[in-house]
C-alpha positions as CSV (number, residue, x, y, z in Angstrom):
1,X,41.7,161.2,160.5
2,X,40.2,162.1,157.1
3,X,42.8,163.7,154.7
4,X,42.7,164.5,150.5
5,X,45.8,163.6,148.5
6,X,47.2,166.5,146.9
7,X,50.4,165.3,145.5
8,X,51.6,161.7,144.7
9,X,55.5,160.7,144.0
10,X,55.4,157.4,143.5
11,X,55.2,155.7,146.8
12,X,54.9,158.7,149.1
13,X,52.0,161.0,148.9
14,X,51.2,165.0,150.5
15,X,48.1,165.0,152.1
16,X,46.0,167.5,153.9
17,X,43.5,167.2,156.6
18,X,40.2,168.6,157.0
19,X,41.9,171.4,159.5
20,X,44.7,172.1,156.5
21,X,47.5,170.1,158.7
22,X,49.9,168.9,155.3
23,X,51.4,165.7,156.4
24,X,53.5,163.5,154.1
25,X,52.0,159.6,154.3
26,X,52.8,156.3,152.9
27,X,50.8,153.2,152.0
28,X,49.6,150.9,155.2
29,X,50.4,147.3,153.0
30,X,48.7,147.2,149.1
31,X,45.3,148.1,148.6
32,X,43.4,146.0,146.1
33,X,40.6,148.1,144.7
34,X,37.8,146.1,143.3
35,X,37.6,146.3,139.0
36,X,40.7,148.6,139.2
37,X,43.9,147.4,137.5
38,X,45.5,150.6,137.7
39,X,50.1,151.1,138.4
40,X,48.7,153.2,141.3
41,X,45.9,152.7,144.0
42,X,46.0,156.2,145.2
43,X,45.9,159.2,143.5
44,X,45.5,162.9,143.5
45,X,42.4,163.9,144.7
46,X,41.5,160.4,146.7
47,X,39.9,161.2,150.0
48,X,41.5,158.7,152.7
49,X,41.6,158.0,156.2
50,X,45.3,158.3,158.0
51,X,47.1,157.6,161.3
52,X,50.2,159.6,162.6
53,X,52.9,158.6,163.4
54,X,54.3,159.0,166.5
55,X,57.8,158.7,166.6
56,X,58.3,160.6,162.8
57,X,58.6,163.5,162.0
58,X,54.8,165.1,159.9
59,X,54.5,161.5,158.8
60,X,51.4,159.6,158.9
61,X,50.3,156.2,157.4
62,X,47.5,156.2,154.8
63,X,45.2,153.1,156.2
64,X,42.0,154.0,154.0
65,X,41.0,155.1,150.6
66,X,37.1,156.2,150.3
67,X,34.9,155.5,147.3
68,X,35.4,157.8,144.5
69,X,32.8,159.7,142.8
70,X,34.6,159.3,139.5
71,X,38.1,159.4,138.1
72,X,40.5,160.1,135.3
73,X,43.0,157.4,133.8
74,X,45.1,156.8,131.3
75,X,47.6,154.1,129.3
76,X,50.4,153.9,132.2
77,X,53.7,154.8,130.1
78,X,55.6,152.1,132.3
79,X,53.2,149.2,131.5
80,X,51.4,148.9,128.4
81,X,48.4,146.7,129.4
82,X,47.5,148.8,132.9
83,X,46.2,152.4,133.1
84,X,47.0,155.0,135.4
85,X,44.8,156.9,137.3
86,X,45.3,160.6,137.0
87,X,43.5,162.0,138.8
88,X,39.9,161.4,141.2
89,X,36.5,162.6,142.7
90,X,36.7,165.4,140.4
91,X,34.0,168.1,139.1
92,X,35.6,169.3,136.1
93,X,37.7,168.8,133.5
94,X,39.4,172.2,131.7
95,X,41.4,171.0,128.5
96,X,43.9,173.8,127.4
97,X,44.5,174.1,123.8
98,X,46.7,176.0,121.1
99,X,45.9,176.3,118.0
100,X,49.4,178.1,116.9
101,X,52.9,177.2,118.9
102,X,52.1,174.3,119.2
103,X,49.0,173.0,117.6
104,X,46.7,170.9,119.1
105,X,45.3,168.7,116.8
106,X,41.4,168.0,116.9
107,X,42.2,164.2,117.2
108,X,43.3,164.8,120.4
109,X,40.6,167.0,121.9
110,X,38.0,164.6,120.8
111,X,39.6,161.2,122.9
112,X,39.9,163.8,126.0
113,X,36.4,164.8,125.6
114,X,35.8,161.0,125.0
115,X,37.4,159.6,128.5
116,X,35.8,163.3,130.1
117,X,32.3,161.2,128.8
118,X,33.0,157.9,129.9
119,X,33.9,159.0,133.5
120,X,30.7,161.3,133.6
121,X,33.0,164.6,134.2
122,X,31.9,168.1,132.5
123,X,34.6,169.2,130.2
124,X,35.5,172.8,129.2
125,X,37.9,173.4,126.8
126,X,40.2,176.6,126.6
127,X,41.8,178.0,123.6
128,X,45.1,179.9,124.6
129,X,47.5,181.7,122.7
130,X,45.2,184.2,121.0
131,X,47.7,186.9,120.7
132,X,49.2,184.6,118.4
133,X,46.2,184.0,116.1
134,X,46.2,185.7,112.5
135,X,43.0,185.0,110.5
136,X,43.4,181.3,109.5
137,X,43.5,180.7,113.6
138,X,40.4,182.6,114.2
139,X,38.5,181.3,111.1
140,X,39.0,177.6,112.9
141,X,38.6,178.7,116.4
142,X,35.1,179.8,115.1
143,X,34.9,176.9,113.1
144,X,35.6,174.9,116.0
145,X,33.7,176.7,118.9
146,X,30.3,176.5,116.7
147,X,31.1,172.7,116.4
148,X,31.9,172.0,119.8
149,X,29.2,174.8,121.5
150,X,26.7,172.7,119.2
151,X,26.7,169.4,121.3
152,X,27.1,170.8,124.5
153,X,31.0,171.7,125.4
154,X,31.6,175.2,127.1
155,X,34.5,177.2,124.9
156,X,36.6,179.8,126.1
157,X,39.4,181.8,124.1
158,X,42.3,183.3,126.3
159,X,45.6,185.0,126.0
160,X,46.9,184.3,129.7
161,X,50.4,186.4,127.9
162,X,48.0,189.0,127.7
163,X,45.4,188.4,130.7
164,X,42.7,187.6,128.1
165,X,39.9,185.5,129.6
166,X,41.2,184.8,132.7
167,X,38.1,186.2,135.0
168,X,36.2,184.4,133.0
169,X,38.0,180.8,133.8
170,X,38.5,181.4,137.5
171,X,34.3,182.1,137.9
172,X,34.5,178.4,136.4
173,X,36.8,177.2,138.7
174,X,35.2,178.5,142.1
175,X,34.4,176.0,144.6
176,X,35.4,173.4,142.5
177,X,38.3,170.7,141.7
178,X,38.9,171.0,138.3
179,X,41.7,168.8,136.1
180,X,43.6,170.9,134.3
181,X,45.1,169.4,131.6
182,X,46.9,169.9,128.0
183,X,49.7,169.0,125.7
184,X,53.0,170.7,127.3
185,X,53.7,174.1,125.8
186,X,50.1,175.3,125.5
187,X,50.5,177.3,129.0
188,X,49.0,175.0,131.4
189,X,52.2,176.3,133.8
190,X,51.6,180.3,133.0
191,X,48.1,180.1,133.5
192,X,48.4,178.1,137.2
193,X,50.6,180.9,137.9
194,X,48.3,183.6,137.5
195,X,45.5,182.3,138.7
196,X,47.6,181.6,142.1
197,X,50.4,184.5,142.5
198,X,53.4,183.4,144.0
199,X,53.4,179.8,143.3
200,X,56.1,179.7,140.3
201,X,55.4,176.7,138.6
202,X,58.3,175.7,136.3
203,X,57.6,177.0,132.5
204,X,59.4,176.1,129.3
205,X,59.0,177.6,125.8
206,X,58.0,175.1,123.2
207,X,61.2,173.8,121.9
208,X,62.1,175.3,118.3
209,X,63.4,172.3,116.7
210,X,60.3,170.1,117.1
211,X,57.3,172.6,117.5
212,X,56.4,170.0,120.7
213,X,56.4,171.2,124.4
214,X,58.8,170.3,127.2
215,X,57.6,168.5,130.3
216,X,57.7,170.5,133.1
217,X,55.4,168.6,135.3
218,X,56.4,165.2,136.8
219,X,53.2,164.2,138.9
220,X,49.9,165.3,139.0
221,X,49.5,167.7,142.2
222,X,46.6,169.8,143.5
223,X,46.5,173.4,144.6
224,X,44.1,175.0,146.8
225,X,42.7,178.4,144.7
226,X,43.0,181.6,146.5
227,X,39.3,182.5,145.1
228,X,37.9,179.3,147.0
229,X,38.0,175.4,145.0
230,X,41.1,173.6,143.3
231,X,42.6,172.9,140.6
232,X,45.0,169.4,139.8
233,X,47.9,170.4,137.6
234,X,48.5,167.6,135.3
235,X,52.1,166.4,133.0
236,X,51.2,167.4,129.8
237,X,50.1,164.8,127.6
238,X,51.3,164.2,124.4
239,X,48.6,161.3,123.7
240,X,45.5,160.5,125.9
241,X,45.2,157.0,125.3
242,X,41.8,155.6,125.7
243,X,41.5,152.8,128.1
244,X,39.0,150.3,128.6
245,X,36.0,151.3,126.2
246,X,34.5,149.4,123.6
247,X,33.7,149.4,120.3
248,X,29.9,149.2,121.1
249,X,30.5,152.1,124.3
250,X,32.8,154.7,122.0
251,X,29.1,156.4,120.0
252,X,27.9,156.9,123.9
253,X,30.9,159.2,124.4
254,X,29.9,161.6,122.0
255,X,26.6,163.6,122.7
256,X,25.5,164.2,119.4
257,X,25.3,160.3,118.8
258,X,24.5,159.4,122.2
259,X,21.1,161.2,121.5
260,X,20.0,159.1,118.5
261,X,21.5,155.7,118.9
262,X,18.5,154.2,120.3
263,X,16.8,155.3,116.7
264,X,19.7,152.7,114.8
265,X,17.5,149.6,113.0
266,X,20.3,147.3,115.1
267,X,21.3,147.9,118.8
268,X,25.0,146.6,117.9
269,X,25.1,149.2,115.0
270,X,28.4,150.5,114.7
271,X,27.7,153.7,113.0
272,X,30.2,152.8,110.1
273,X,27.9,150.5,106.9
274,X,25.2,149.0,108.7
275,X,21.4,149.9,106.6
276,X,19.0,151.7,108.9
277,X,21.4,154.1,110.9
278,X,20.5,157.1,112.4
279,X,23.7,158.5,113.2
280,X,24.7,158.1,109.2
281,X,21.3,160.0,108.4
282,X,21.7,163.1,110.4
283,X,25.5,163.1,109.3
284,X,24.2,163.2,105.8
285,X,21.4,165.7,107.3
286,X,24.0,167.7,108.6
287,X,23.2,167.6,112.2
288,X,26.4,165.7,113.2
289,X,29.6,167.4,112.0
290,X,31.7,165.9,109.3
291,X,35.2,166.6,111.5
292,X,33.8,164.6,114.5
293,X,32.2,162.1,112.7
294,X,35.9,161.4,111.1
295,X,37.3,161.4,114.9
296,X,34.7,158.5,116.1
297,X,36.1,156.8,113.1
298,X,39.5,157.1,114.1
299,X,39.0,156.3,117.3
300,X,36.9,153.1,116.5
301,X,39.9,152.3,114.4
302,X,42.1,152.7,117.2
303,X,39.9,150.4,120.1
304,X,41.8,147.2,120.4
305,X,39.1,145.1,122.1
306,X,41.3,142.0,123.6
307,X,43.7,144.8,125.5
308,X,42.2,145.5,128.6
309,X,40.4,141.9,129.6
310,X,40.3,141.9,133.0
């Protein structure tokens, strides 16, 4: 019987059938998925095929996991040198961020648009807290929305405290399983309760001391969207460490590169000293922006290439 993972705890896992029969399953033995080195071979999202079982009690054995069309991973807190999947066969990816209470930091949005690229997932990134912002924090948000609008990302700016662009996400989300992620504190637990009344997911303030969120959310689960698709809640991430890309993959993760690479005089350019690069000529042409050109530096900086040999 064919039945999507909507929650995972470790070595149980909620699933739900085609007919929207919730059964809670467990692993038939280890499943080795080829190229994968992940802490966990099933994750939220996974389609799989299941057996009851007969003598327990809305318990069934998970003996099949189907090919994904794409998923999400990151650096497994547990174990440095494996990655953990997040998250799979997914359409979208919405990113909420804060400018004020706490501040996201541009650093961070750019590695989750990076590993959005490299697993071939649309990204859409949400800026909440608007009630909050004086003029400095809409001077950015414009700043930013014209930099991020330019190579392709959809913006939106919210105030779920206020119900301030909230029609506008949920005509994103319809029909479709969308990741919902974001550093803890920018209202990823608020918004999930709106957007499905009754529900009550656990919120925290932003603790005073360090400006930081609280985790609220253990695992990744998935809820089904009373307007039709849904949505995987996520913990919040304080760093979205970029697995398993390259030095030589990293310019294909950002569009405005991606688009002029093949113009480079050398097909290993690096983007960084090398004579004859395109991507250096339309930053001094203005055509690539200064602020992410800084964040595919960092990034580049940040790529250890002998960590993830498989």
């Amino acid at each position: 019987m064919k039945a999507k993972v909507y929650k995972s705890t470790g070595s149980w896992y909620i699933v739900k059938t085609e007919n929207g029969d919730i059964w809670n399953a467990r692993m038939k033995g280890i499943f080795k998925i080829d190229g994968i080195s992940s802490t966990n071979p099933i994750a939220v999202g996974d389609d799989v095929e299941i057996d009851i079982e007969a003598d327990a009690e809305r318990s069934a054995i998970i003996t099949e996991i189907h090919n994904r069309s794409n998923y999400v991973n990151r650096q497994s807190p547990s174990h440095k040198m494996q990655f953990h999947i997040v998250a799979a066969n997914i359409d979208q990816c919405l990113l909420i961020a804060t400018l004020k209470e706490p501040k996201t930091s541009q650093g961070f949005i750019d590695r989750f648009l990076v590993a959005c690229e490299s697993f071939h997932i649309p990204a859409v990134i949400v800026f909440n807290k608007s009630d909050l912002y004086r003029k400095k924090e809409m001077e950015k948000f414009e700043e930013w929305k014209k930099m991020y609008e330019n190579v392709g990302y959809k913006i939106i700016l919210t105030s779920f405290k206020e119900n301030i662009g909230i029609h506008e996400i949920e005509l994103l989300l319809k029909d479709k399983i969308t990741l919902v992620s974001g550093h803890s504190g920018v209202g990823k637990s608020s918004f999930i309760n709106q957007i499905i009344p009754g529900l009550q997911q656990k919120t925290q303030d932003v603790s005073g001391w360090s400006g930081k969120g609280i985790h609220t959310t253990t695992f990744a689960e998935m809820f089904d969207l009373p307007f039709g698709g849904r949505i995987i809640d996520t913990p919040g991430m304080r760093e979205f460490g970029l697995v398993d890309i390259s030095k030589q993959e990293l310019s294909h993760y950002f569009p405005e590169m991606r688009i002029r690479i093949n113009d480079c005089q050398f097909n290993n350019c690096l983007h960084i000293n090398e004579p004859g690069c395109a991507i250096k000529k339309a930053l001094v042409e203005g055509l690539i922006h200064e602020d992410r050109y800084v964040s595919y530096c960092t990034i580049l900086d940040s790529i250890d290439e002998n960590k993830y040999q498989h």
